[in-house]
C-alpha positions in Angstrom: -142.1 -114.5 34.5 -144.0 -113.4 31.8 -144.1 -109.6 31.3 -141.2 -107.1 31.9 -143.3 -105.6 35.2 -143.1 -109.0 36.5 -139.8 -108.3 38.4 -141.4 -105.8 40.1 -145.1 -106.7 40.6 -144.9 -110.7 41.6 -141.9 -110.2 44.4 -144.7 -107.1 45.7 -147.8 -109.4 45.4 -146.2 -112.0 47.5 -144.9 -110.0 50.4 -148.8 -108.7 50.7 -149.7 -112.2 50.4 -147.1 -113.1 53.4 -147.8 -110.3 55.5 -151.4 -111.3 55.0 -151.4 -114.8 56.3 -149.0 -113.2 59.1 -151.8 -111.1 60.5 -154.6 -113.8 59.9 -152.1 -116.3 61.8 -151.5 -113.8 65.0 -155.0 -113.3 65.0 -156.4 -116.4 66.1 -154.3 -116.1 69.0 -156.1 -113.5 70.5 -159.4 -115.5 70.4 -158.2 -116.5 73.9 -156.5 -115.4 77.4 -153.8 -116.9 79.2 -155.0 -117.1 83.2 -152.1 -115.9 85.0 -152.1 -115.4 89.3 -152.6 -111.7 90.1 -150.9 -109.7 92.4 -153.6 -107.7 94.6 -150.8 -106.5 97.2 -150.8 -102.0 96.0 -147.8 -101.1 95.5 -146.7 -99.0 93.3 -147.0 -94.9 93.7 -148.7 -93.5 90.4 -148.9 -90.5 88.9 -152.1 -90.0 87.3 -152.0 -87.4 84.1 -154.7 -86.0 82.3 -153.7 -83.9 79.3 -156.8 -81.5 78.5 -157.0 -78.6 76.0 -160.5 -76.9 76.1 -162.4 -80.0 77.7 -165.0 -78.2 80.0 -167.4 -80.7 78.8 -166.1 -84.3 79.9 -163.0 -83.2 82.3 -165.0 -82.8 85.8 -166.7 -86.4 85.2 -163.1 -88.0 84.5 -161.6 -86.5 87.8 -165.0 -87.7 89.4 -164.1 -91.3 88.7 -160.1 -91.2 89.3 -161.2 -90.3 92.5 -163.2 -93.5 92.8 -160.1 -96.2 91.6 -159.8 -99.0 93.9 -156.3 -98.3 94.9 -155.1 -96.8 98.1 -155.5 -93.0 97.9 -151.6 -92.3 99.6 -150.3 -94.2 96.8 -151.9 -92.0 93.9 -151.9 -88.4 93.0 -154.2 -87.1 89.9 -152.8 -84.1 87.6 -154.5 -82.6 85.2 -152.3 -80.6 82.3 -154.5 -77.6 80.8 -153.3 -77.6 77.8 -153.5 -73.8 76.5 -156.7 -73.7 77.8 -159.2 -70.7 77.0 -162.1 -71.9 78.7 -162.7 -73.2 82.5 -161.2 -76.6 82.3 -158.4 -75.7 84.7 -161.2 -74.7 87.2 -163.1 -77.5 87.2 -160.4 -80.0 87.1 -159.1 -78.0 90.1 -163.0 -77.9 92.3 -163.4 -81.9 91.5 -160.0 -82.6 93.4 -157.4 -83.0 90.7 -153.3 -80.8 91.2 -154.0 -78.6 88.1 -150.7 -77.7 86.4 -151.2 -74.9 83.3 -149.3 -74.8 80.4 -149.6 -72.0 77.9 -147.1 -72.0 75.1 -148.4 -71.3 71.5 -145.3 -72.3 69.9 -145.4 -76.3 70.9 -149.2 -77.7 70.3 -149.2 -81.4 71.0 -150.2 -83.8 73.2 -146.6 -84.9 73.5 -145.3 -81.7 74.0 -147.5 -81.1 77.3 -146.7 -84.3 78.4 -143.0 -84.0 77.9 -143.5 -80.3 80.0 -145.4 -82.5 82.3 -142.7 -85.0 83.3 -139.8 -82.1 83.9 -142.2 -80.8 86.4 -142.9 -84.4 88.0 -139.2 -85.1 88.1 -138.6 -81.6 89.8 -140.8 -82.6 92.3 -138.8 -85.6 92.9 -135.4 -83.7 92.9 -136.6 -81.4 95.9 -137.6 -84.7 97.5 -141.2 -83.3 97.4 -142.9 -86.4 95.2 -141.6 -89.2 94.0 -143.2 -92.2 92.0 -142.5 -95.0 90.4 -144.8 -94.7 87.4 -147.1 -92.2 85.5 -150.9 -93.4 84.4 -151.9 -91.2 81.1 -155.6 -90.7 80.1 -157.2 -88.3 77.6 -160.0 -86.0 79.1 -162.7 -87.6 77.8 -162.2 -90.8 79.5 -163.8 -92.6 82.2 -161.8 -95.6 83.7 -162.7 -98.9 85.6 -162.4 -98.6 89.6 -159.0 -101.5 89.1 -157.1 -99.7 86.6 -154.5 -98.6 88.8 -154.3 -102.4 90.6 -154.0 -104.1 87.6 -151.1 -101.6 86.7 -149.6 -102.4 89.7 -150.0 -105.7 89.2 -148.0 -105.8 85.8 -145.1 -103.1 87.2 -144.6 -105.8 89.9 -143.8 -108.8 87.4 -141.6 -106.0 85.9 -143.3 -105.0 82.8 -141.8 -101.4 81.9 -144.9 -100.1 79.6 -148.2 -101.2 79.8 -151.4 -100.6 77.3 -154.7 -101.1 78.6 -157.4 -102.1 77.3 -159.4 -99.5 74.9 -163.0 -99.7 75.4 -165.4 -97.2 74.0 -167.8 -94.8 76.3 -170.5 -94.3 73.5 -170.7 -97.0 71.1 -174.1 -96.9 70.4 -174.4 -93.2 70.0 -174.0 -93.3 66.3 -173.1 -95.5 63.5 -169.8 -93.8 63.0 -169.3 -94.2 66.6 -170.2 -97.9 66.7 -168.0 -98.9 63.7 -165.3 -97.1 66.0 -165.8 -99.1 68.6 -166.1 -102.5 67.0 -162.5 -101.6 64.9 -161.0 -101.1 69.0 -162.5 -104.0 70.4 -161.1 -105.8 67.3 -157.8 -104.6 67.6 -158.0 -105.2 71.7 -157.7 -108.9 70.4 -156.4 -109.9 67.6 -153.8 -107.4 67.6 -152.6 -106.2 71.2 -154.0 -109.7 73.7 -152.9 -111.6 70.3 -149.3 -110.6 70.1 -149.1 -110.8 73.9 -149.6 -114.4 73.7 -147.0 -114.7 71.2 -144.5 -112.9 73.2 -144.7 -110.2 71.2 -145.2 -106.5 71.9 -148.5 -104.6 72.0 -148.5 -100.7 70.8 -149.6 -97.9 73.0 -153.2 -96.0 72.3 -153.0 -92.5 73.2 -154.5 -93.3 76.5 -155.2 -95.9 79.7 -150.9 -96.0 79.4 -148.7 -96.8 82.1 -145.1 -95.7 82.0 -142.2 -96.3 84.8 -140.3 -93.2 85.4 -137.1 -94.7 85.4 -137.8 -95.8 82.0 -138.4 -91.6 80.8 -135.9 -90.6 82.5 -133.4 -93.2 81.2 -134.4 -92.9 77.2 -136.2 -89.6 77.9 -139.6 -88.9 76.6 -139.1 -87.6 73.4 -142.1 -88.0 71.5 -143.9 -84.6 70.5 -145.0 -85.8 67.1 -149.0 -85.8 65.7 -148.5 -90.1 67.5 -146.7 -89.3 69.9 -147.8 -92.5 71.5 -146.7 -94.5 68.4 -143.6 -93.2 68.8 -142.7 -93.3 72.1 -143.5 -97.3 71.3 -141.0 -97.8 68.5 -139.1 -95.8 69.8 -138.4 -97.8 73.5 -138.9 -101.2 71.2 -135.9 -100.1 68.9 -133.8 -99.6 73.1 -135.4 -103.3 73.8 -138.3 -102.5 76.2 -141.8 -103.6 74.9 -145.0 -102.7 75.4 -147.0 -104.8 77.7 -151.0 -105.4 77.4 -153.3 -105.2 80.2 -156.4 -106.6 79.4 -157.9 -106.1 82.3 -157.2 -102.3 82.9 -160.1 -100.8 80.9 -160.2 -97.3 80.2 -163.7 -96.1 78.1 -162.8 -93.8 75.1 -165.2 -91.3 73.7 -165.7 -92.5 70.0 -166.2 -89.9 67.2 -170.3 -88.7 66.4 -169.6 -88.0 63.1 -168.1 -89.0 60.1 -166.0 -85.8 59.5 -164.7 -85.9 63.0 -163.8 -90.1 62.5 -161.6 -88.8 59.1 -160.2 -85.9 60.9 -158.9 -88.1 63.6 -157.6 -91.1 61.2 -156.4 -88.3 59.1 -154.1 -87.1 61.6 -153.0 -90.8 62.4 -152.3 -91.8 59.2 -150.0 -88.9 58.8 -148.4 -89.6 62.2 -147.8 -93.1 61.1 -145.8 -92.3 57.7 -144.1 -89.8 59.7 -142.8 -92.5 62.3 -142.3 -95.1 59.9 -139.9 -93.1 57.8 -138.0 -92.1 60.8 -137.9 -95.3 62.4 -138.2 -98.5 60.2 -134.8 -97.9 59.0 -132.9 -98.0 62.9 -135.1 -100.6 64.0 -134.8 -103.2 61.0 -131.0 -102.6 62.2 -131.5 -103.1 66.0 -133.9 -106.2 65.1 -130.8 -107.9 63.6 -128.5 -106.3 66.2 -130.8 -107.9 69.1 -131.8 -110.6 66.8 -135.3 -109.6 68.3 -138.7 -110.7 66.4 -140.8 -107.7 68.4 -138.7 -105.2 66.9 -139.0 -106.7 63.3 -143.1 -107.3 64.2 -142.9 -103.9 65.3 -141.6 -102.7 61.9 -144.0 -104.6 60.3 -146.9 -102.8 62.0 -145.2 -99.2 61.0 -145.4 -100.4 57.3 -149.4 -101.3 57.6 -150.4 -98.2 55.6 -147.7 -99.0 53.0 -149.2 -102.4 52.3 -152.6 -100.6 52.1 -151.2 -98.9 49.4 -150.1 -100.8 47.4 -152.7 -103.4 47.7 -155.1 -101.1 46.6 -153.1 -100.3 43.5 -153.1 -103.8 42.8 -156.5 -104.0 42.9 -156.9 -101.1 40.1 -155.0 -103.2 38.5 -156.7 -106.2 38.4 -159.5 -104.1 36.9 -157.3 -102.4 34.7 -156.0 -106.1 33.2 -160.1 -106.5 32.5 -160.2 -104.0 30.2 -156.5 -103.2 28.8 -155.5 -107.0 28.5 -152.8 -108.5 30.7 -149.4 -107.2 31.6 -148.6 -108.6 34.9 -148.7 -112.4 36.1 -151.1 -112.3 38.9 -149.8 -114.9 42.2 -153.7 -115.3 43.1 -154.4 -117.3 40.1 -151.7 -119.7 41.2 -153.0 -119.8 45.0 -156.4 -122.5 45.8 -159.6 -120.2 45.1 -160.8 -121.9 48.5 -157.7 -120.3 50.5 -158.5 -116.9 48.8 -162.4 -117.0 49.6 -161.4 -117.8 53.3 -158.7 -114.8 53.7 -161.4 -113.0 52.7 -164.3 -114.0 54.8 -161.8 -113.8 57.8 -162.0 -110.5 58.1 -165.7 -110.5 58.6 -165.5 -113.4 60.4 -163.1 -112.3 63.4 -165.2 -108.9 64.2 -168.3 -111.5 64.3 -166.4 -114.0 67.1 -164.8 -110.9 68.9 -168.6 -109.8 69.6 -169.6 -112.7 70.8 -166.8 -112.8 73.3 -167.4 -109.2 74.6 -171.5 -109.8 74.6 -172.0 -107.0 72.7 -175.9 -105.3 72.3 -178.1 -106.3 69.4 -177.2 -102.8 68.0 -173.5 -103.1 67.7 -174.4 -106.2 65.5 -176.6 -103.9 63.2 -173.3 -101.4 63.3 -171.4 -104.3 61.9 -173.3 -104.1 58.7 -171.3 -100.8 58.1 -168.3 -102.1 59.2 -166.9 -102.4 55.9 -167.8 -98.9 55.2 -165.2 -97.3 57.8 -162.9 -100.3 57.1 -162.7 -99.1 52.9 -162.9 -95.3 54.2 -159.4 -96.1 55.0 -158.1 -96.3 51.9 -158.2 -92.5 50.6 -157.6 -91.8 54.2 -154.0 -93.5 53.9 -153.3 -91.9 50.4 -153.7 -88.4 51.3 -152.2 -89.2 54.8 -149.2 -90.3 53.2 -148.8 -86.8 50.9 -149.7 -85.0 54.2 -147.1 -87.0 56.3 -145.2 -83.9 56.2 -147.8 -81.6 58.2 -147.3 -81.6 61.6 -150.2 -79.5 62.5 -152.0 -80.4 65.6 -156.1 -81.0 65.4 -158.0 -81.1 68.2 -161.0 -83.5 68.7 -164.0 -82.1 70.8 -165.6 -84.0 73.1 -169.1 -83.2 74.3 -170.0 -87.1 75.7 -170.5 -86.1 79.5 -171.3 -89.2 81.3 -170.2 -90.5 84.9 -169.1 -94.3 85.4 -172.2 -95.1 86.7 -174.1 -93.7 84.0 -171.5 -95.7 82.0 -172.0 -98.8 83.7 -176.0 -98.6 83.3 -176.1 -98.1 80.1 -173.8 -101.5 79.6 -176.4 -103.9 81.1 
């Protein structure tokens, strides 16, 4: 070591460099699919849950199209949560066939909190022998969902899978550019992250929506998870207690994407902080259970909790890289120690791998052109993360309003 900062700065610059190669190296494995035997026998009784807070717009199509899923009728029931509603949401939800349950409580505004209220009244049901069921199905109300959601659920509750993530399409990604660099970062993630880590073994994260959830598994940890993630916490949080999440590549739901920019950093705003907030609160007790278990997931699964950190500092190391340009040298950099030709290709990969994922999902022509300003919403991460991480401590709910009102086949036309 050269310079006094070296004892800090090289040990950081070659865990980046580490956890680099470990994402580029899971990656690859999500360029393919394992074929496995399906089970097409229903089975399973579902609860379907819709949380909606003000979603006139979008909810009466969703309800439309659960009504439509290729699964025997007897065997699921559709609720829809309005959510401190102020508008006709409940109404609708209610005239297009969905059991409307309202909730008005100004004092818990989440997501998670109406789910949590959500499950006492499911498992009341159960108590007076009214309903019972042996998982819940959780969509946002902007959603539409492909007619086999609910069998290939079934199909992954039968092998015994606990909690299962399906796969996040987008409904619009050719409305906008902001909405078609959305989209492509999903589809992205759908493989070399979530199908990826499946075919290591590993465990997938849960998106906010298209989830499945066993009820014996709530009632046995309990539910639990009210922060601004709640679905990123309700995933470390069972992966700390040893139960993974499972991906479903096959059980599609179709996400409305964000129109504009504001509304994209609104939402990754409130993700970012939701991230720090479960990372602080859980890295710690699951780096201890990961060594109690002597389980990898739970040590990948800390890994993905410190993504934003490694953002971080990365970028502070590449201010000062610039910095050494102009002020002279006062760290040893790893990089100039490392093949150029190994740098150039960590680099390219991650061009490279949105490119190949495309191809495999036969994307339009126009996604390709949204791929030119990929990088843009990739880099609008970075100041996203820093004030996320000053923010972590605001709790505030933000609501995203959806206005995309399309029906599945409307969806499904607009595909070919």
């Amino acid at each position: 070591m050269n310079y006094p900062s070296d004892i800090i700065m090289v040990p950081l610059q070659i865990i980046i460099f580490i956890i680099t190669v470990y994402y580029v190296f899971i990656g690859f494995f999500g360029l393919w699919r394992f074929k496995e035997e399906k089970i097409t026998t229903p089975e399973k009784k579902m609860a379907v849950l819709v949380a909606a807070h003000n979603e006139h717009a979008v909810i009466g199509q969703l309800v439309e199209n659960l009504q439509q899923l290729k699964y025997p009728k007897e065997l699921y029931d559709i609720y829809v949560i309005a959510d401190n509603c102020t508008d006709n949401t409940a109404q609708i939800a209610g005239d297009a066939g969905a059991i409307v349950c309202e909730r008005f409580d100004d004092t818990k505004k989440s997501k998670g909190y109406a789910l949590e209220w959500m499950f006492n009244k499911l498992f009341e049901l159960e108590q007076n022998m009214e309903k019972k069921y042996d998982a819940v199905c959780i969509f946002d109300a902007d959603n539409l969902v492909h007619p086999k959601f609910l069998m290939e659920m079934n199909h992954h509750l039968c092998k015994g899978s606990k909690i299962i993530q399906g796969y996040l399409d987008a409904k619009n990604p050719y409305d906008t550019w902001v909405a078609g660099t959305f989209a492509i970062a999903f589809w992205v993630i759908d493989h070399v992250n979530h199908l990826a880590k499946t075919n290591l073994g590993l465990s997938a994260v849960l998106g906010g929506t298209g989830m499945c959830i066993t009820t014996d598994v709530i009632k046995r940890h309990g539910w639990r998870a009210t922060c601004l993630v709640e679905d990123m916490e309700f995933t470390m949080k069972s992966l700390a207690e040893g139960v993974k999440t499972t991906w479903a590549h096959d059980a599609i739901v179709y996400d409305e994407k964000p129109l504009t920019f504001m509304q994209s950093w609104n939402q990754r705003m409130r993700w970012a902080q939701g991230q720090f907030d479960v990372a602080r609160r859980f890295i710690p007790k699951m780096l201890v259970e990961g060594f109690k278990r002597r389980d990898i997931r739970i040590w990948d699964g800390c890994v993905y909790l410190m993504q934003p950190y490694f953002l971080i500092i990365s970028t502070l190391f590449i201010i000062a890289s610039y910095c050494q340009l102009y002020f002279g040298q006062f760290y040893t950099s790893i990089y100039n120690f490392l093949p150029s030709e190994l740098m150039t290709a960590l680099m390219l990969l991650q061009y490279i791998l949105p490119m190949i994922i495309l191809l495999k999902i036969h994307a339009k022509p126009k996604a390709w052109f949204y791929l030119l300003l990929y990088p843009v919403f990739i880099y609008s991460w970075i100041p996203i993360v820093f004030i996320g991480f000053f923010r972590q401590n605001n709790h505030e709910w933000s609501h995203t309003k959806h206005t995309r009102a399309i029906s599945y086949d409307q969806l499904m036309k607009g595909k070919k």
